[in-house]
C-alpha positions in Angstrom: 134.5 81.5 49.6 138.0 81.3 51.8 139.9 83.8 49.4 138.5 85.5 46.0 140.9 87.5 43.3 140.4 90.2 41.1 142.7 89.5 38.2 142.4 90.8 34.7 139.6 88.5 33.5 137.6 89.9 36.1 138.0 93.9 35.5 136.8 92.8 31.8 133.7 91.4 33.7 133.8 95.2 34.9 134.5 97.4 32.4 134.6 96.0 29.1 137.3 96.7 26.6 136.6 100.3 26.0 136.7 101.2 29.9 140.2 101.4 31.4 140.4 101.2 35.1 143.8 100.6 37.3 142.2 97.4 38.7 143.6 95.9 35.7 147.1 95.5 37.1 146.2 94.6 40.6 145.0 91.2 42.7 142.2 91.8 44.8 142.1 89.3 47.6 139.4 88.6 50.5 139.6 86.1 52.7 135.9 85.1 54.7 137.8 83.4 57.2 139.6 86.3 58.4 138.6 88.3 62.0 138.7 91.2 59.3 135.7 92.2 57.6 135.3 92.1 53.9 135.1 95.4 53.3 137.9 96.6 55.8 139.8 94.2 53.8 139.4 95.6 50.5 139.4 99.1 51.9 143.1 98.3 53.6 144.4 96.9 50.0 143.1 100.1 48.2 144.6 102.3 50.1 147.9 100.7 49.6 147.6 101.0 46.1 146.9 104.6 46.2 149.5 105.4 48.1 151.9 103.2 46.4 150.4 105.4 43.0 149.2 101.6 41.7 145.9 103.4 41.4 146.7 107.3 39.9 145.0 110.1 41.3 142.3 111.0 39.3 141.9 107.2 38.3 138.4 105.9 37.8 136.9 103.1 40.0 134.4 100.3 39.5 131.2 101.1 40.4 129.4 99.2 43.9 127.4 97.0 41.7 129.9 96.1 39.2 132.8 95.4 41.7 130.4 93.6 44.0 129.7 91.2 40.7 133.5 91.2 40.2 134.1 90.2 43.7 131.1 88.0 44.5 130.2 89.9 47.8 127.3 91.6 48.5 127.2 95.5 47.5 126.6 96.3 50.7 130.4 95.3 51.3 131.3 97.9 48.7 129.0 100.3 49.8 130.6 100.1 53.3 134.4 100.0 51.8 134.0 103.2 49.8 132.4 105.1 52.5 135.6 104.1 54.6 137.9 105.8 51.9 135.9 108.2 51.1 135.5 109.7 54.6 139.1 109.3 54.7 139.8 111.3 51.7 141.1 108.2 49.2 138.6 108.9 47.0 135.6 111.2 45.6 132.5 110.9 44.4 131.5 113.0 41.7 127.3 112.8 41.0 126.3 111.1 37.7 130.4 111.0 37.0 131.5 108.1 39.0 133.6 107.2 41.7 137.3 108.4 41.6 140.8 108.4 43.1 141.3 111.5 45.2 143.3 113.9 43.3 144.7 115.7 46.4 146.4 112.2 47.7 149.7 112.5 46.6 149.6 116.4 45.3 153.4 116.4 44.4 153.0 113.6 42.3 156.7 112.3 43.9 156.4 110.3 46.1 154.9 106.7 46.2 153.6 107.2 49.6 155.5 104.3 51.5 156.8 104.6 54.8 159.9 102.8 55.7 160.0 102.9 59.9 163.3 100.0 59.6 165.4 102.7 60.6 163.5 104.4 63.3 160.9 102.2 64.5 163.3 100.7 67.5 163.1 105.1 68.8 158.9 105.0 68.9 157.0 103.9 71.6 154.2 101.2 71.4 151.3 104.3 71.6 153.0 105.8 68.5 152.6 102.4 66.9 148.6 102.3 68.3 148.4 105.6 66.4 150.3 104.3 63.0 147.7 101.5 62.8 144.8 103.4 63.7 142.4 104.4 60.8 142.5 108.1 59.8 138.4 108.4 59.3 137.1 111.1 61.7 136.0 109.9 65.1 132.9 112.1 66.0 131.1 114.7 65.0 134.1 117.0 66.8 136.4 115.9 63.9 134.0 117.3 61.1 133.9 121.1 59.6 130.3 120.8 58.7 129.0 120.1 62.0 131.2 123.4 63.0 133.5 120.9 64.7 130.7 120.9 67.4 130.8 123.7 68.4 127.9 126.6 67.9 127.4 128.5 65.1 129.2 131.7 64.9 125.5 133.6 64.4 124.4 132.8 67.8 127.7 133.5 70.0 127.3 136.3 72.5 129.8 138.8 70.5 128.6 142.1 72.3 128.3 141.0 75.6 132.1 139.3 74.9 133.0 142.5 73.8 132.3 144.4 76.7 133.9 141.8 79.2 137.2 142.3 77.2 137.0 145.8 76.8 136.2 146.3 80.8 139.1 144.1 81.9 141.3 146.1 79.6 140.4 149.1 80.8 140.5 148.4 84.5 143.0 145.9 84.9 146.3 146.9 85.5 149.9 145.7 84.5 151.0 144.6 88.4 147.6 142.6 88.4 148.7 140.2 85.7 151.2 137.2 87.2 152.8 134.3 85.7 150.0 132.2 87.7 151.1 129.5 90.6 147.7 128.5 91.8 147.8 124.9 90.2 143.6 125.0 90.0 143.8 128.3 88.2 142.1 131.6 89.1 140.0 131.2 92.3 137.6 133.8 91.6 137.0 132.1 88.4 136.4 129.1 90.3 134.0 130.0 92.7 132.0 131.9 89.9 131.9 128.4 88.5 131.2 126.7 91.6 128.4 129.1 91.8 126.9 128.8 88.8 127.0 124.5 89.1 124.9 125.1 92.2 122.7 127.0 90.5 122.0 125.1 87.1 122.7 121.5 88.1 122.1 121.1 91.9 125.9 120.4 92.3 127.5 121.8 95.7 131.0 121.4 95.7 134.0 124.2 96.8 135.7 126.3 94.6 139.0 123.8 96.1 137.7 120.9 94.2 137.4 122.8 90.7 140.3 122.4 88.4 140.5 125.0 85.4 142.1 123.9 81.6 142.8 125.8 78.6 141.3 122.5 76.8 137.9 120.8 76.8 139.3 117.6 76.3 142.5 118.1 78.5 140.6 116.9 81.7 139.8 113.8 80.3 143.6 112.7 79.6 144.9 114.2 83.1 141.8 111.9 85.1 143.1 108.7 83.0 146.8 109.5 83.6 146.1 109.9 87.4 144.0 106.8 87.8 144.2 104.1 85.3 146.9 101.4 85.3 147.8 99.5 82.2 145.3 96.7 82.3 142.7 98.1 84.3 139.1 97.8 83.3 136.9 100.7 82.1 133.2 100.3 81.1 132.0 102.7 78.3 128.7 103.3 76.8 127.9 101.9 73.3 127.6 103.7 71.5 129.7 106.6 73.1 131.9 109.2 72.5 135.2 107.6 70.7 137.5 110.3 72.2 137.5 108.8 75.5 137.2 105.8 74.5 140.6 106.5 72.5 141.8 108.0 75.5 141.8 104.9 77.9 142.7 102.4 75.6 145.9 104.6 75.6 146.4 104.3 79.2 146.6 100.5 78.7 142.8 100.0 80.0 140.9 97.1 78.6 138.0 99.0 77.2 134.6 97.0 78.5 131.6 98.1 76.1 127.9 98.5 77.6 125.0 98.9 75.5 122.6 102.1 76.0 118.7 102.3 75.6 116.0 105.0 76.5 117.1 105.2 79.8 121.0 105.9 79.4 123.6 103.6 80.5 122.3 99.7 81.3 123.5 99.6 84.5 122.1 95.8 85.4 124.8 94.7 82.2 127.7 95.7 84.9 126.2 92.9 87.1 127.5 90.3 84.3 130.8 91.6 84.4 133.4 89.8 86.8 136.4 91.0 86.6 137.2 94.2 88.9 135.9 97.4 87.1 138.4 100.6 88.0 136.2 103.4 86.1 132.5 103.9 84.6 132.4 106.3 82.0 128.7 108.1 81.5 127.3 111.0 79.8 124.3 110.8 82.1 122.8 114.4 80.7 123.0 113.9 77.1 124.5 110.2 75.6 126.6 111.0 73.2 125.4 110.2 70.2 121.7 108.9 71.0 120.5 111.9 73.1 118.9 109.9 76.0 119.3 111.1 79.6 119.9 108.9 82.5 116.6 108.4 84.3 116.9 109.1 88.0 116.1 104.9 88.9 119.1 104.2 86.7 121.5 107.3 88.6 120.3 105.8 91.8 121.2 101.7 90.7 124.7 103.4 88.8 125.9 105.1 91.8 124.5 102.4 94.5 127.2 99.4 92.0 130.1 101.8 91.9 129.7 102.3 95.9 129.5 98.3 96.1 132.3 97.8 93.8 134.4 100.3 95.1 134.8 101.8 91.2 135.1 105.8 90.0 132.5 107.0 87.7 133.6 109.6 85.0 130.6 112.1 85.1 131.2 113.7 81.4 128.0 116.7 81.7 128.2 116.7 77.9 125.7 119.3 76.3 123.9 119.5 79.8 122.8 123.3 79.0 121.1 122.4 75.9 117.9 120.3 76.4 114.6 120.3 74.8 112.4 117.6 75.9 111.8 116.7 79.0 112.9 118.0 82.6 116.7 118.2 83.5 118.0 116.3 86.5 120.9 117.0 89.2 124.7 115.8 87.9 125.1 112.3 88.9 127.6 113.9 91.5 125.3 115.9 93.0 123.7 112.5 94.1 126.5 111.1 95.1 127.7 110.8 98.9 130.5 108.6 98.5 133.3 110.2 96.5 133.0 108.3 93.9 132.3 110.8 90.8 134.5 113.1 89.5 132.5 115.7 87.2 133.4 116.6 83.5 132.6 120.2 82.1 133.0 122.7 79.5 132.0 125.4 77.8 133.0 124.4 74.3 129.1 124.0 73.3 128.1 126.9 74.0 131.1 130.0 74.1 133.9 128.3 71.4 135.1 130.0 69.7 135.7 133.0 71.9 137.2 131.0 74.8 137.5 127.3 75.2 137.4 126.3 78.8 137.3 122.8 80.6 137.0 121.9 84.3 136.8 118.8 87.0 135.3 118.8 89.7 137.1 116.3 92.2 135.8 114.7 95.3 137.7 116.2 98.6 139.5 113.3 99.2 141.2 113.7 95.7 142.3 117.5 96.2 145.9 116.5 97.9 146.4 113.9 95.1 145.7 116.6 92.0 147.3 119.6 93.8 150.6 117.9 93.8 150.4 116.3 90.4 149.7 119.5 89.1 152.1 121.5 91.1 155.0 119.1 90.9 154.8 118.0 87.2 154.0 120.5 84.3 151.0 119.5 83.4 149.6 123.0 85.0 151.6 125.0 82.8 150.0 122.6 79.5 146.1 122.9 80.8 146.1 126.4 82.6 143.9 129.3 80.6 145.7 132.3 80.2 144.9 134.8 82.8 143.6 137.5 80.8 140.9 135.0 79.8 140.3 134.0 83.1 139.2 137.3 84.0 136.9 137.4 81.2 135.4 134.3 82.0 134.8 135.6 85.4 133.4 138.8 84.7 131.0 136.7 82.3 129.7 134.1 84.6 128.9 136.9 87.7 127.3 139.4 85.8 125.0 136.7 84.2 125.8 137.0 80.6 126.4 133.2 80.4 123.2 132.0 81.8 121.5 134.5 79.8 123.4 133.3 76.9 122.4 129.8 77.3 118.6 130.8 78.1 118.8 132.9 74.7 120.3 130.4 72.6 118.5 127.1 74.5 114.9 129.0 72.8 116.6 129.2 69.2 117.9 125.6 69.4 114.2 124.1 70.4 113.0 126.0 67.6 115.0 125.0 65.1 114.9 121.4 66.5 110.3 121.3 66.6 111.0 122.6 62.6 113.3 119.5 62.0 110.7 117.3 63.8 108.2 118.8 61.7 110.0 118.4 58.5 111.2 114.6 59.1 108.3 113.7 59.6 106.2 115.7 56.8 109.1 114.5 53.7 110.3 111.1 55.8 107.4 109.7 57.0 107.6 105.6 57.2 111.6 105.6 56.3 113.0 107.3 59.4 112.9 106.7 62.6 114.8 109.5 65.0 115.5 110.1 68.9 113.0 110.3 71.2 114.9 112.2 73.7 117.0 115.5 72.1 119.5 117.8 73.1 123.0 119.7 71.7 122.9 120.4 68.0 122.5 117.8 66.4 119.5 114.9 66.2 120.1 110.9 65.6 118.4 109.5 63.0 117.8 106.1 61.6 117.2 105.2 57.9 114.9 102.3 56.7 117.6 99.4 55.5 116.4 99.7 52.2 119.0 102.7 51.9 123.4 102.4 51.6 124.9 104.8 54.0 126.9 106.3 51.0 123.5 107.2 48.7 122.3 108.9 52.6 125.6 111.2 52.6 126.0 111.5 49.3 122.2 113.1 49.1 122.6 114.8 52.2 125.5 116.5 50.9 124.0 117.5 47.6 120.7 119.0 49.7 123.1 121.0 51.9 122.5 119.2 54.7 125.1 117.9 57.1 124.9 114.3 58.3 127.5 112.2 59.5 127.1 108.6 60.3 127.5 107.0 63.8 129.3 104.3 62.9 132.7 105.1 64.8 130.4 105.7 68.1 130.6 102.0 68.2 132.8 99.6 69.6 132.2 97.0 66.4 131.4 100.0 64.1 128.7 97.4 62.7 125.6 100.0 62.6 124.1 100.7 59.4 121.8 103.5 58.1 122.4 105.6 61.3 123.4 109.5 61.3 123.3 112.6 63.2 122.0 115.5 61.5 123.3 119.1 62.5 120.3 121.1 62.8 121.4 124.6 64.6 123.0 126.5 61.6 119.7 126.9 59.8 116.9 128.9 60.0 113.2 127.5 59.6 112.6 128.3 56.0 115.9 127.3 54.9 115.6 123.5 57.0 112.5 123.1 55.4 113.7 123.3 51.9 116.9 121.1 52.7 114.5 118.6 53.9 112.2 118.8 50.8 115.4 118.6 48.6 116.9 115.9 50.2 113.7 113.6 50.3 113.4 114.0 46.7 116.8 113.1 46.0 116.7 110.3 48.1 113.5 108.7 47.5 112.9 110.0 43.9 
């Protein structure tokens, strides 16, 4: 099959001649030849025709099976083309109703949703184009409301003991002790409480001169690729891994080099195949995002002996290092480290957003003249700096141990609440699941038997008041099927329980 059409004859093969449906008046076209798959074929076409108001809002579609039939592709192809628009917002699903048209697309009702750029398009810049041609879906679990944007849930944020931070700095801080900042780090007693606390939790000795302070979790990430990657340099990810940075040096003009993950973190004897020169290694060593394994010492030891060999910088991202419940914790990568070659990746968006939203490097010596006058001689301080007010907070939190105690407090909860899921998947699930071994952070991976369409999983999910969201844009190929992350922190044990229980039924029933 090089090319197949949807005409007329074949939306009667659909729908009959009682059933109406806009397909009518279009040409669906796929082409098995193409580098495209099917269904990102057919999801590109639909969305032109819902912006361009060829399909109405409101309109009904087709179901899987019948346009499958229509179409002479699997369903599975369908499957995977609505779930596209339907994370994106093109459409909705309405249970035992159908499948329709978003009606919140084109609200106004104006205008056909076409975008002339003739006029403008010589004033953008090729990243702007990147952008323009990017997909819309979400990229992680950060981009979706009901995993709290990853961030923890309001019910288990230290409100009193913020509240008496604040009110002590208000009360003792005065005006002349408040300064438009020109330390380009940020607030050095903030740093060395940081520094401190580092030493203390993962084993990492470093000055309070090599920590840099942002107002952003993510801002780190962009200033370490704009200060060391060259259009065209190599970058090895993990995949799966976290799409941000993976977004982020593709940016740059890095050539993005994918390396697979298992049990034991990043496949480090995979780098050995690779022969081109390698600028940057980008882990999350404590917790890989999304699976949940952690980096085994051996596998530190072989990562950090290649980079020394091939004379290559290793992102250290400590992603949801605090919140572990299996297994022992090991030092940062860094902290193993005698070469300069890591630069370390923290934040405290896991555990204290959103009362404060903090990130920080921490930078080998031999990198502290290079950042000092990139931040003191372009404005990225004045972009990345917290405010000072908050800086004192933060402070005052981390040396009077509220943090640590905050993160002991809320560590207990989470391994609660994760044993209950355990127990639940395994009483209601039991044969057509398979889930991490490893766990940490908020949410668990799971992977569904094949027997099951990703959008009957969500759809399910999201009927049991559960929230899942697939994995699927954690990979480079986005080719996984059946595989989610299920956020696990907001609910009590009683209330899990029964969301299981529901969701099995719906699922399997």
């Amino acid at each position: 099959m090089v090319s197949e059409t949807l005409d007329l004859d074949a939306h009667n093969k659909i729908a009959g001649d009682e059933t109406e449906s806009g397909l009518d008046r279009l040409a669906l076209k796929l082409d098995s030849q193409s580098s495209t798959p099917l269904y990102r074929q057919l999801s590109q076409q639909l969305q032109d025709f819902i912006r361009t108001l060829k399909l109405m809002p409101g309109e009904l579609l087709p179901s899987t099976r019948e346009l499958a039939s229509a179409l002479n592709v699997s369903r599975k192809t369908i499957c995977r083309c609505y779930e596209e628009l339907l994370s994106q917002g093109f459409i909705q699903s309405e249970a035992g109703v159908g499948t329709f048209v978003s009606r919140g697309i084109l609200s106004d009702g104006s205008a056909t949703g076409e975008l002339d750029f003739n006029s403008v398009e010589r004033k953008l810049t090729n990243y702007v184009h990147r952008l323009l041609n990017r997909s819309m879906e979400p990229t992680n679990q950060g981009d979706h409301p009901e995993l709290h944007f990853g961030a923890p849930p309001v019910s288990e944020l230290p409100l009193n003991a913020w509240r008496q931070v604040l009110l002590k700095q208000l009360r003792k801080t005065e005006l002349s002790q408040f300064y438009y900042d020109t330390e380009p780090f940020g607030y050095l007693p903030l740093r060395a409480a940081l520094s401190s606390y580092l030493l203390r939790s993962r084993a990492l000795k470093c000055e309070p001169e090599q920590l840099i302070l942002f107002s952003h979790a993510l801002s780190p990430l962009r200033l370490f690729a704009k200060i060391v990657l060259e259009p065209g340099d190599k970058v090895v990810v993990e995949n799966p891994g976290f799409p941000f940075a993976r977004e982020v040096f593709a940016d740059s003009g890095a050539t993005v080099i994918p390396v697979n993950v298992d049990d034991e973190g990043l496949c480090v004897q995979e780098l050995e195949a690779i022969r081109e020169s390698v600028k940057l290694v980008y882990v999350t060593p404590s917790h890989q995002d999304p699976t949940g394994a952690m980096m085994t010492l051996s596998r530190r030891t072989e990562l950090l002996h290649w980079a020394r060999t091939n004379n290559c910088f290793i992102l250290e991202d400590d992603y949801d290092c605090e919140l572990r419940y299996t297994g022992s914790q090991l030092p940062a990568l860094m902290a193993l480290d005698h070469s300069e070659n890591v630069v370390y990746l923290g934040d405290m968006w896991k555990t204290l957003f959103p009362l404060v939203n903090i990130g920080y490097l921490v930078i080998p010596k031999g990198l502290i003249d290079v950042f000092t006058r990139v931040q003191s001689l372009s404005w990225a301080k004045f972009s990345t700096s917290l405010p000072f007010f908050d800086q004192l907070a933060v402070t005052e939190f981390l040396e009077e141990g509220f943090f640590e105690r905050h993160v002991r407090k809320t560590r207990s909860t989470y391994a609660g609440r994760y044993r209950n899921l355990i127990v639940g998947l395994t009483r209601y699930f039991s044969g057509r699941i398979e889930y991490a071994k490893e766990s940490a952070s908020m949410q668990l991976l799971v992977r569904f038997d094949a027997t099951l369409s990703d959008l009957k999983i969500s759809e399910t999910a999201r009927a049991a008041g559960l929230a899942v969201v697939s994995t699927r844009s954690y990979y480079c190929d986005r080719s996984v099927d059946n595989e989610f992350l299920i956020a696990f922190v907001m609910y009590d044990e009683a209330e899990m329980m029964g969301r299981l229980k529901n969701w099995a039924s719906l699922l399997f029933g």
